[in-house]
DODO-295833 format. One line per field, with one value per atom (N, C-alpha, C): residue number from 1; residue in three letters; atom name; x, y, z. Coordinates in Angstrom, 1 decimal. Each point is the difference from the previous one (the first is absolute). Layout:
BEGIN
n	[NUM,...]
res	[ALA,...]
atom	[CA,...]
px	[X,...]
py	[Y,...]
pz	[Z,...]
***
This chain:
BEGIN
n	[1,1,1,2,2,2,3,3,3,4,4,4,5,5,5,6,6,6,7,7,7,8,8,8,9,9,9,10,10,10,11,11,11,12,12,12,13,13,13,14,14,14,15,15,15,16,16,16,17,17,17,18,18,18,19,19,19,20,20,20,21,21,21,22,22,22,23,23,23,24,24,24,25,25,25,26,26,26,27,27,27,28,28,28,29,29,29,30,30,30,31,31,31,32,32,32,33,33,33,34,34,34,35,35,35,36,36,36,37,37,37,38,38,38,39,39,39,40,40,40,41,41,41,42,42,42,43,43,43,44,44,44,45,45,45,46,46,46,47,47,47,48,48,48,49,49,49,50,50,50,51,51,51,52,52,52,53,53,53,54,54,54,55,55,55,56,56,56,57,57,57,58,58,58,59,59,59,60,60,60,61,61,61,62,62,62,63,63,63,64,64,64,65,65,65,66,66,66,67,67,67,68,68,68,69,69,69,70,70,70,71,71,71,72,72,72,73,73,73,74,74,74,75,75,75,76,76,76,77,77,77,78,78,78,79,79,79,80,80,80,81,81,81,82,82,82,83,83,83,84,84,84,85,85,85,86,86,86,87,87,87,88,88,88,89,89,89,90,90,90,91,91,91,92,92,92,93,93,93,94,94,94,95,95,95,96,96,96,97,97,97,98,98,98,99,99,99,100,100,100,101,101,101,102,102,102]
res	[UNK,UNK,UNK,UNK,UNK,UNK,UNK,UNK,UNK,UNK,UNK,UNK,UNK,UNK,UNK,UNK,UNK,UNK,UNK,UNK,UNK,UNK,UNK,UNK,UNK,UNK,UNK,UNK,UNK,UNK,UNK,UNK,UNK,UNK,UNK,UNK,UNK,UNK,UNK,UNK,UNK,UNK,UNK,UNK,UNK,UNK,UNK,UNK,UNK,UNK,UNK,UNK,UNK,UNK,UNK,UNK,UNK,UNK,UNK,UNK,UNK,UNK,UNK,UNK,UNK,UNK,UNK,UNK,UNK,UNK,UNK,UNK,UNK,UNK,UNK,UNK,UNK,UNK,UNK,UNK,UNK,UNK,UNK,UNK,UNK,UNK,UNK,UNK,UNK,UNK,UNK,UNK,UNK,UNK,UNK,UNK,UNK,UNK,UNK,UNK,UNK,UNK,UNK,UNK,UNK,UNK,UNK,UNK,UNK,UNK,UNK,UNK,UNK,UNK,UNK,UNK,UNK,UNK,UNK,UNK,UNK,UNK,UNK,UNK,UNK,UNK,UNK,UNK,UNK,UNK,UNK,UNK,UNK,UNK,UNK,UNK,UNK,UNK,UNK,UNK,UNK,UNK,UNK,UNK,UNK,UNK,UNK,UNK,UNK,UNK,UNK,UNK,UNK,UNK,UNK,UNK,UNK,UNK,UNK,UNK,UNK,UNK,UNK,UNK,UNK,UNK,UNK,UNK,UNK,UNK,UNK,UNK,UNK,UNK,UNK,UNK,UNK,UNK,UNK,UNK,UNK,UNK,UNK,UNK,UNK,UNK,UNK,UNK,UNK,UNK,UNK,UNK,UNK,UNK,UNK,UNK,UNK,UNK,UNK,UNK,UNK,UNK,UNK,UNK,UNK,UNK,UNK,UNK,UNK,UNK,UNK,UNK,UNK,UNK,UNK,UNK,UNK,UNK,UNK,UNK,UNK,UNK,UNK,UNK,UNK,UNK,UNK,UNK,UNK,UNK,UNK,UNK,UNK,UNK,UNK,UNK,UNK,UNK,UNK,UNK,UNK,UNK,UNK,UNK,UNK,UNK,UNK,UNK,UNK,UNK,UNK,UNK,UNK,UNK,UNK,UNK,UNK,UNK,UNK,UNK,UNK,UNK,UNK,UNK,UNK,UNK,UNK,UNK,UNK,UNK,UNK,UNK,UNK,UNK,UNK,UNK,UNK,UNK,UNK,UNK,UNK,UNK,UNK,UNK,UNK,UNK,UNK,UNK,UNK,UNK,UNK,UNK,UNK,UNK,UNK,UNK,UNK,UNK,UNK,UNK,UNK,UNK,UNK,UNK,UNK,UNK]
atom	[N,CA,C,N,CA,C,N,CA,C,N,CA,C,N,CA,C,N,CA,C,N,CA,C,N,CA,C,N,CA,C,N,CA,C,N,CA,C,N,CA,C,N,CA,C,N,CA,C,N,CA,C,N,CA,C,N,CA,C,N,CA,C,N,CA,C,N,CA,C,N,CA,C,N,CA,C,N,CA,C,N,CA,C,N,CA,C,N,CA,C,N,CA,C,N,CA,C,N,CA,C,N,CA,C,N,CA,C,N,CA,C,N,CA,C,N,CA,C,N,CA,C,N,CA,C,N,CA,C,N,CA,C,N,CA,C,N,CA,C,N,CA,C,N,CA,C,N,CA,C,N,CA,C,N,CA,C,N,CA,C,N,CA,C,N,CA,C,N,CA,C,N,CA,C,N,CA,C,N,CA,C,N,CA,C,N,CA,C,N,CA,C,N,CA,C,N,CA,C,N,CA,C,N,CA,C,N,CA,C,N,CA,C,N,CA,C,N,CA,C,N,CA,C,N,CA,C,N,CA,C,N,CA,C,N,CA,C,N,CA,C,N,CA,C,N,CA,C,N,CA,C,N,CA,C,N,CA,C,N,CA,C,N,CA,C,N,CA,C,N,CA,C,N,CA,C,N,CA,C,N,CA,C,N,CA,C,N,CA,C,N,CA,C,N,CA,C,N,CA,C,N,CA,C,N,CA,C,N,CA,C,N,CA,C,N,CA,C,N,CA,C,N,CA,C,N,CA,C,N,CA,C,N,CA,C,N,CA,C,N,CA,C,N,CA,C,N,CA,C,N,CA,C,N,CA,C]
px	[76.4,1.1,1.3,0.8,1.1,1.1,0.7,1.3,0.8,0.9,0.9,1.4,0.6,1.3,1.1,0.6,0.5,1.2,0.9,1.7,0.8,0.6,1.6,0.7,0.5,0.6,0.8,1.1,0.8,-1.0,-1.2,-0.8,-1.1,0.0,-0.4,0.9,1.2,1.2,0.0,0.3,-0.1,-1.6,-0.5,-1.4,-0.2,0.6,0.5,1.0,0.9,1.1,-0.2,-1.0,-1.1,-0.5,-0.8,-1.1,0.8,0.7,1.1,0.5,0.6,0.7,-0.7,-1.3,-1.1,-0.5,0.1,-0.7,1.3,1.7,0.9,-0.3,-0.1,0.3,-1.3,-1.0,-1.3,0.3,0.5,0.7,-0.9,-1.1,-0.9,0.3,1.0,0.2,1.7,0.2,1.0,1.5,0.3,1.8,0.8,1.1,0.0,0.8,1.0,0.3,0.2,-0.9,-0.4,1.1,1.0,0.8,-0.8,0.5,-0.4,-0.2,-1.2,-0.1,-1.0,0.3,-1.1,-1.2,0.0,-1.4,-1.2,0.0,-0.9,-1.5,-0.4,-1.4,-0.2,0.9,-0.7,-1.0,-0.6,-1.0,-1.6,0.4,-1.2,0.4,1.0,0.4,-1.1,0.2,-0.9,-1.4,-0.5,-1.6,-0.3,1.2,-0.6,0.0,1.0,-0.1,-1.1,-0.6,-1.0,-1.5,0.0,-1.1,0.1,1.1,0.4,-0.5,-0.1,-0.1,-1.3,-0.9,-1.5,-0.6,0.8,-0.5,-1.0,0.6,-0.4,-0.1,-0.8,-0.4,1.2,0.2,1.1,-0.5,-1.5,-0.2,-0.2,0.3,0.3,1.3,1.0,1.2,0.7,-1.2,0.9,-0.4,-1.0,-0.8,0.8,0.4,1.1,1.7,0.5,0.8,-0.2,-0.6,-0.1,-0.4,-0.7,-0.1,1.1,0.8,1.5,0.6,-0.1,1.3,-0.3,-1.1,-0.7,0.4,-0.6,0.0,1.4,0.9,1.0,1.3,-0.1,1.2,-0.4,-1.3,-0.5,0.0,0.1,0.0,-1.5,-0.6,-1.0,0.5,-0.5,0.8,-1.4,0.7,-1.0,-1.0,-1.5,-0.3,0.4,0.4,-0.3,1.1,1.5,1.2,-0.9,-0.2,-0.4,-0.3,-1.2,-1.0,1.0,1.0,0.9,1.2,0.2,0.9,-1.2,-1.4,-0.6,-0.3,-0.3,-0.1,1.8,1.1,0.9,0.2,-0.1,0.0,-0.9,-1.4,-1.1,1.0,0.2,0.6,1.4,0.7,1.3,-0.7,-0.7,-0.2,-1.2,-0.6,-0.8,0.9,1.0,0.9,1.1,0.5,1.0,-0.6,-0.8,-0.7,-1.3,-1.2,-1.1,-0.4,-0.6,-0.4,1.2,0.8,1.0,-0.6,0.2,0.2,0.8,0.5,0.7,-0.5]
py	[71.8,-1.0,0.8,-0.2,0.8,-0.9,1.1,0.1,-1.0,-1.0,-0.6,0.4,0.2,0.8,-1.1,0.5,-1.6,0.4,-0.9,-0.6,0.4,0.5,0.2,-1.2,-0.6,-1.4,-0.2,1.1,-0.4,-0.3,0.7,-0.6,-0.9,-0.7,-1.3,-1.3,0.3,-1.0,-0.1,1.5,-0.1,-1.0,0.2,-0.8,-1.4,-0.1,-1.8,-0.5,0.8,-0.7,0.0,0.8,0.2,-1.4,-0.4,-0.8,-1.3,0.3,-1.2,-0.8,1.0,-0.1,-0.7,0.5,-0.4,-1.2,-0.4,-1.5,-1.0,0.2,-0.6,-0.3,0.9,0.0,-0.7,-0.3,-1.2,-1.5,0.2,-1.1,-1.2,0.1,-1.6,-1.0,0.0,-1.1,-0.9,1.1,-0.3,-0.5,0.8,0.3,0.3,-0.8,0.2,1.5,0.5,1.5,0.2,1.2,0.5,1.1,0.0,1.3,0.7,1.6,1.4,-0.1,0.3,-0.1,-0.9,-0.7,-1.3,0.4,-0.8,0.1,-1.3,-0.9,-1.0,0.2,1.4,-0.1,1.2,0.1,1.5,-0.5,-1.0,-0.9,0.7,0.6,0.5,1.2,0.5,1.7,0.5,0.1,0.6,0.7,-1.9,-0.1,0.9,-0.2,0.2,1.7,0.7,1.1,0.7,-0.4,0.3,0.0,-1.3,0.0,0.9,0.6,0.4,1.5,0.5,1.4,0.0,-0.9,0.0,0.0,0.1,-0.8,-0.8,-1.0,-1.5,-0.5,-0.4,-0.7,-1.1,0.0,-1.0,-1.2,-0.5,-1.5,-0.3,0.9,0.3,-0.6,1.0,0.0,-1.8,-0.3,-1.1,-1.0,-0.1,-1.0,0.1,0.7,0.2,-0.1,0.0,-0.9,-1.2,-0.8,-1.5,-0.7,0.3,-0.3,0.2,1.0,0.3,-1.4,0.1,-1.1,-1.8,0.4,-1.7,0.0,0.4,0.4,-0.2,1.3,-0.1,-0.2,-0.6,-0.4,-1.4,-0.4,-1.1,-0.4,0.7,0.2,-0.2,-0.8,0.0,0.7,1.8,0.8,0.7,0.3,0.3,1.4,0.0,1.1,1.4,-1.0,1.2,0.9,-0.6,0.3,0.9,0.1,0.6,1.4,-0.1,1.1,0.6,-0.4,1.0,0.5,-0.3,0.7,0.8,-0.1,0.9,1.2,-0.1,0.8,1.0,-0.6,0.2,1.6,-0.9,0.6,0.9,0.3,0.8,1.3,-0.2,1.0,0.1,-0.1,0.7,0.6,-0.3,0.9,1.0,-0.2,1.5,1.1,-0.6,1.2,0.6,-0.8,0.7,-0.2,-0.4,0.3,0.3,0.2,0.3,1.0,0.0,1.3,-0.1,-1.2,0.2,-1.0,-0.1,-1.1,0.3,-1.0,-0.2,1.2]
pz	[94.1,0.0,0.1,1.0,0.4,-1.6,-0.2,-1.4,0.9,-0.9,0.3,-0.7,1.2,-0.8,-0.8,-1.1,-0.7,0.3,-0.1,1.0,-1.1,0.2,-1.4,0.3,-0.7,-0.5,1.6,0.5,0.7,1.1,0.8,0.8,0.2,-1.6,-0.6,0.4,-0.2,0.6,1.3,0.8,1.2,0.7,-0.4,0.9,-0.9,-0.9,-0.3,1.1,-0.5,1.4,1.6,0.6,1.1,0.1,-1.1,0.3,-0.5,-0.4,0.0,1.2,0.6,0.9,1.3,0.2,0.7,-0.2,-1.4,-0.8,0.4,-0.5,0.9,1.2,0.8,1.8,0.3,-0.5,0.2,-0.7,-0.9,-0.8,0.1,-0.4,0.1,-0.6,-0.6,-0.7,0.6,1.2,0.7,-0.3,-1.0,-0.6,1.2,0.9,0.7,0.3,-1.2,0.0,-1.4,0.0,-1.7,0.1,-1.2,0.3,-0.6,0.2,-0.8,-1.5,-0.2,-1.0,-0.6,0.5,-0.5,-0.4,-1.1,-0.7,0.1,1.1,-0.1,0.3,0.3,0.0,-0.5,-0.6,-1.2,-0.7,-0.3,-0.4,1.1,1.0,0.9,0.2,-0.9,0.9,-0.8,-1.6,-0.3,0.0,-0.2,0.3,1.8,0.9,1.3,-0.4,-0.3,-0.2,-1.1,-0.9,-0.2,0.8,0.7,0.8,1.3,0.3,0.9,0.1,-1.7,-0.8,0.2,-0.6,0.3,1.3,1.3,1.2,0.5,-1.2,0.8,1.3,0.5,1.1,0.2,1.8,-0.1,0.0,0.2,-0.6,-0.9,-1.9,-0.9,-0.3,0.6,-0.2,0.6,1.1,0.5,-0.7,-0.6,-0.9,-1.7,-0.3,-1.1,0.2,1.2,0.8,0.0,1.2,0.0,-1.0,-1.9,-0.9,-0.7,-0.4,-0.4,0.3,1.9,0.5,-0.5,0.1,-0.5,-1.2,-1.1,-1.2,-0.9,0.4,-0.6,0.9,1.4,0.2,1.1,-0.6,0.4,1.6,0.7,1.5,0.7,1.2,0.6,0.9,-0.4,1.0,1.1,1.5,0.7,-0.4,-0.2,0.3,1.0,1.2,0.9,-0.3,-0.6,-0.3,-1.1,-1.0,-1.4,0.9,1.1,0.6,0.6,0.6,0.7,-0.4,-1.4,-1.1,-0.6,-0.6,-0.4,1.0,1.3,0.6,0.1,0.4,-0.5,-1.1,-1.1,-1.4,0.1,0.5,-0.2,0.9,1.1,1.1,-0.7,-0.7,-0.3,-1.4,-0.6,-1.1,0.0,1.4,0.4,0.9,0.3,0.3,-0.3,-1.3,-0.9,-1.6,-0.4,-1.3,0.0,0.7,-0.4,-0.6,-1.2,-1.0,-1.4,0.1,-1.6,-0.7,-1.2,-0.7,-1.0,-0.8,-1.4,-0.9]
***
């Protein structure tokens, strides 16, 4: 089992606001302009960044999306949308985080 190297706080922020940024600019729940900062789906940053740490499968990841959107912001939201933000999400955090965690 390859060592996972852990993040010092400042590059714990940094790859919140990363996957932030990325969760805004998909916006499934369709805000028509979320300023800087926003926090409306820190509700998925988390969980996505942990499963992200384990490398979860993206029909994992997208099946814990489209439940999220149902779930807690009551949305009949599309799978294929979920699959192409998890695929998304999988590819930006295999090439600027893979091997860290918390």
């Amino acid at each position: 089992m390859t060592e996972m190297r852990r993040l010092s706080k400042a590059e714990m922020r940094q790859r919140g606001r990363e996957l932030r940024a990325l969760l805004n600019e998909w916006n499934p729940i369709g805000i028509p302009t979320l300023p800087a900062g926003d926090d409306e789906y820190d509700c998925l940053l988390w969980p996505l960044i942990r499963m992200l740490e384990q490398d979860s499968g993206v029909d994992a990841v997208a099946t814990f999306l489209t439940t999220e959107l149902r779930d807690h912001f009551g949305l009949d939201h599309s799978t294929q949308s979920s699959v192409e933000f998890a695929r998304r999400a999988k590819t930006w955090f295999q090439s600027s985080w893979e091997g860290t965690r918390v």
